[in-house]
C-alpha positions, 0 to 999 in steps of 0.5 A: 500500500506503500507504493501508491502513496509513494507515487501520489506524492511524487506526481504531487510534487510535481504538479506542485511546482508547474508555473501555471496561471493557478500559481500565479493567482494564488501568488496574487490572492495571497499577496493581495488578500491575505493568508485565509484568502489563499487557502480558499482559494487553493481548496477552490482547486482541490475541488476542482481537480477532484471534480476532474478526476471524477469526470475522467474517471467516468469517460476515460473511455470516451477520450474522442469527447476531448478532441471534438469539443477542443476549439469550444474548450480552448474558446472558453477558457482563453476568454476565462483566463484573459478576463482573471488577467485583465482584472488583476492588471488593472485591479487597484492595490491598497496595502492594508492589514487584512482582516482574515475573519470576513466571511463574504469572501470565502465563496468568491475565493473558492469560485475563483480557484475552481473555476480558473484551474477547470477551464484550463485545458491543460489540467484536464489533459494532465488527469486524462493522461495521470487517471490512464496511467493509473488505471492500467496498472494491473496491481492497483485496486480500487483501494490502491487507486483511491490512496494514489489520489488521495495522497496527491491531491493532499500534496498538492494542496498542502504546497499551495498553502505553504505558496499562500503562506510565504506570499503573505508573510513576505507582503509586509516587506514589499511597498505598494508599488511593487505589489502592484507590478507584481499584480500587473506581471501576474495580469500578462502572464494570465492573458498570455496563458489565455492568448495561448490557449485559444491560437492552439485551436484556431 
């Protein structure tokens, strides 16, 4: 039972330290609106993925779905990503303490992680490709399977909020021009991420 967990973490890890646009927002929720704001928005993407691992479970068999549904798929999510850039690029920056205990934003930050990491096509060809692996391993049970997930999706997350919790911290050392440069950088990057994903489809 060792070895499923084994290599859970190992592909965790790897997940884990992909520059993709989740990083990038988390970096910048967390530097924005605080430690708390980043931990939900990281279980936004933990629930993301495990709705994704869900689905491909369920048409593992059914990949041609992907590929006739590709040009909508890279359409919707550019649009998706470009919108998240475009708002953080021009989004106005006030440092400020952060008031961790405000409970209208929790939904808003996990709609935001669940959303953005579901309509990035990478990550739904990232599962299709881990859950093909996965179930062709002969030796691997429900049982085995259900720990290799389980202990990746639990080393992703937890490397998310050691993300969130040293781009807080380091907050107070950065004066409100830079985090707005930064939030600006953040911005291209996500409309980049965007950009690509809709010339790969036309």
């Amino acid at each position: 039972m060792f070895e499923p967990i084994i290599s859970g973490i190992s592909f965790g890890l790897v997940l884990a330290i992909l520059l993709g646009p989740v990083f990038f927002a988390l970096l910048q929720t967390s530097l924005h609106e605080g430690f708390k704001a980043g931990v939900y928005l990281s279980l936004g993407v933990l629930a993301s993925d495990a709705t994704v691992i869900s689905i491909c479970y369920l048409f593992a068999r059914q990949m041609e779905l992907l590929s006739s549904h590709k040009v909508a798929t890279g359409w919707v999510g550019g649009l998706v990503m470009i919108g998240f850039g475009v708002v953080n690029f021009f989004r106005k920056i006030k440092v400020k303490e952060v008031d961790d205990d405000k409970k209208t934003v929790h939904a808003h930050f996990i709609t935001r992680g669940f959303l953005l990491n579901l309509f990035n096509p990478a990550v739904l060809l990232f599962w299709l490709s881990v859950v093909g692996i996965v179930t062709l391993k002969e030796n691997y049970s429900r049982m085995h399977e259900a720990f290799f997930f389980g202990s990746l999706l639990t080393t992703v997350f937890s490397i998310d909020l050691l993300k969130a919790f040293v781009a807080n911290k380091i907050k107070s050392l950065l004066k409100a021009n830079v985090i707005l440069w930064i939030n600006r950088i953040i911005g291209i990057v996500l409309m980049g991420f965007g950009l690509w994903m809709i010339l790969k489809v036309i």
